[in-house]
C-alpha positions as CSV (number, residue, x, y, z in Angstrom):
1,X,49.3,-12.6,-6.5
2,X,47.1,-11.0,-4.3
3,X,47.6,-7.6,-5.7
4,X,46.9,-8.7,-8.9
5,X,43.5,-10.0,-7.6
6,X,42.4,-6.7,-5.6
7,X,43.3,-5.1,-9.2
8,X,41.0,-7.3,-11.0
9,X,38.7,-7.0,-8.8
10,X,38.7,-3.0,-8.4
11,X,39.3,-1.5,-5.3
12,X,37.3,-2.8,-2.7
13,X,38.5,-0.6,0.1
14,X,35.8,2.2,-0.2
15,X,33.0,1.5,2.3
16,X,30.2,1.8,-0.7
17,X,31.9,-0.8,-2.8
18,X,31.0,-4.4,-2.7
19,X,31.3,-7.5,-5.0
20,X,28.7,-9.4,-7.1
21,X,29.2,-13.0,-8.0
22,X,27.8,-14.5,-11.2
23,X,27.3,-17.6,-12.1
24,X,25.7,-19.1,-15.5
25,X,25.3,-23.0,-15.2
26,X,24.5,-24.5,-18.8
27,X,21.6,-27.0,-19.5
28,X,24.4,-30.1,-19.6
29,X,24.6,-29.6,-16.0
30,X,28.2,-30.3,-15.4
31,X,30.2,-28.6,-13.0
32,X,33.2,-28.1,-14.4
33,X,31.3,-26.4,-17.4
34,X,29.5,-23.5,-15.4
35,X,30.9,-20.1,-15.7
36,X,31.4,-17.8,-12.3
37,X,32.9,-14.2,-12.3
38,X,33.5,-12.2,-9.2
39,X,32.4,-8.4,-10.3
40,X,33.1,-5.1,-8.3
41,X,29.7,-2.4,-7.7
42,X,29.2,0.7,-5.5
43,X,25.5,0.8,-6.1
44,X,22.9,-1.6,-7.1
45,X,19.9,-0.3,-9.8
46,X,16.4,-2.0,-8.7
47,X,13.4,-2.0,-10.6
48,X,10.4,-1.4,-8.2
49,X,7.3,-3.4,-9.4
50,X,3.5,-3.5,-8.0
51,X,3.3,-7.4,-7.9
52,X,-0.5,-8.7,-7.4
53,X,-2.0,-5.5,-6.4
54,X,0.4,-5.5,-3.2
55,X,2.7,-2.3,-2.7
56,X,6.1,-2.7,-3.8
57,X,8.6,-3.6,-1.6
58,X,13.1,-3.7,-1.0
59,X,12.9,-7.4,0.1
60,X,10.7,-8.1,-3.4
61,X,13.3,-6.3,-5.8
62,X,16.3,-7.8,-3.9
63,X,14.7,-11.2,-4.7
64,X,13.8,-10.3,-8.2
65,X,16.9,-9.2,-8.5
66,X,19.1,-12.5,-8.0
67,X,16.4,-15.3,-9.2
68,X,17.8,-17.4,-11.5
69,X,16.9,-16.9,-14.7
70,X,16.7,-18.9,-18.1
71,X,19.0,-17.8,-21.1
72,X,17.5,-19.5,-24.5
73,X,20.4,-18.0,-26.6
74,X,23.3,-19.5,-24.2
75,X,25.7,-22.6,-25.4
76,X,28.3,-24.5,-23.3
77,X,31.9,-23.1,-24.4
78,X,32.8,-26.8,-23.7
79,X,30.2,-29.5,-25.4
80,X,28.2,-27.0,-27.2
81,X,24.4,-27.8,-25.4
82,X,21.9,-25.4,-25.4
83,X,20.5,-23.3,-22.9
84,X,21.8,-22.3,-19.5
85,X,20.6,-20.2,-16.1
86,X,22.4,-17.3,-14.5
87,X,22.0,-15.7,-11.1
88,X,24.0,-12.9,-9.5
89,X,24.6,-13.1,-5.7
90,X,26.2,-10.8,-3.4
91,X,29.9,-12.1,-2.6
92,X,30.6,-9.7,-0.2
93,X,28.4,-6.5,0.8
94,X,29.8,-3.1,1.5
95,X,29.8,-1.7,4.9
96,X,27.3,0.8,3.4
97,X,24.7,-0.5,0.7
98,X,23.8,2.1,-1.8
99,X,20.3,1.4,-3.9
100,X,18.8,2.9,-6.5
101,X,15.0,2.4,-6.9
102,X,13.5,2.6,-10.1
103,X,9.6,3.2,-11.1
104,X,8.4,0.8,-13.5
105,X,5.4,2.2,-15.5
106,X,2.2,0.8,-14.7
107,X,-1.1,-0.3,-16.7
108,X,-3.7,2.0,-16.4
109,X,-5.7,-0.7,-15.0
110,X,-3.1,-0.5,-12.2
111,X,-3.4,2.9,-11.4
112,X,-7.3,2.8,-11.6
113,X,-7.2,0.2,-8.9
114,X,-4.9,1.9,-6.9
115,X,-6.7,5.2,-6.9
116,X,-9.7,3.3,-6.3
């Protein structure tokens, strides 16, 4: 049994790989009707935003990154309600984190302010 699990779960041996844990909780709020999965990753792919003319920063795109967010087009598999949240948290880190950064494009007003 616990083979089969490390095979579901991908090989979690390597020191870059890690595993994500997802959960999407539906509007009728009942426990037993959430949906979690346990996801393998070797690198995590983080948009880097200028938020309120401060410079952008790891700790702000790791926190953008698993907020909970609202999913309009979501119904319960169960009773059928409407609407749900889902988060991603990190179920076990690797011994060594890889992060990609991304540049999000800016408003010219943005960059004006910043040059400025």
């Amino acid at each position: 049994a616990a083979a089969a699990a490390a095979t579901m779960l991908g090989d979690t041996s390597s020191p870059f790989t890690g595993k994500l844990y997802s959960r999407v909780t539906y509007a009728c709020n009942h426990p037993q009707h959430a949906t979690m999965m346990l996801t393998p990753f070797n690198t995590i792919n983080l948009p880097v935003r200028r938020r309120h003319r401060r410079a952008p920063s790891l700790y702000a795109a790791l926190e953008h990154f698993t907020r909970h967010e609202r999913v309009d087009d979501a119904r319960c598999p169960r009773c059928g309600t409407a609407s749900a949240t889902t988060c991603l948290k990190f179920a076990q880190l690797p011994a060594c984190l890889c992060v990609t950064l991304g540049r999000v494009q800016q408003h010219a007003a943005d960059v004006a302010a910043a040059a400025a």
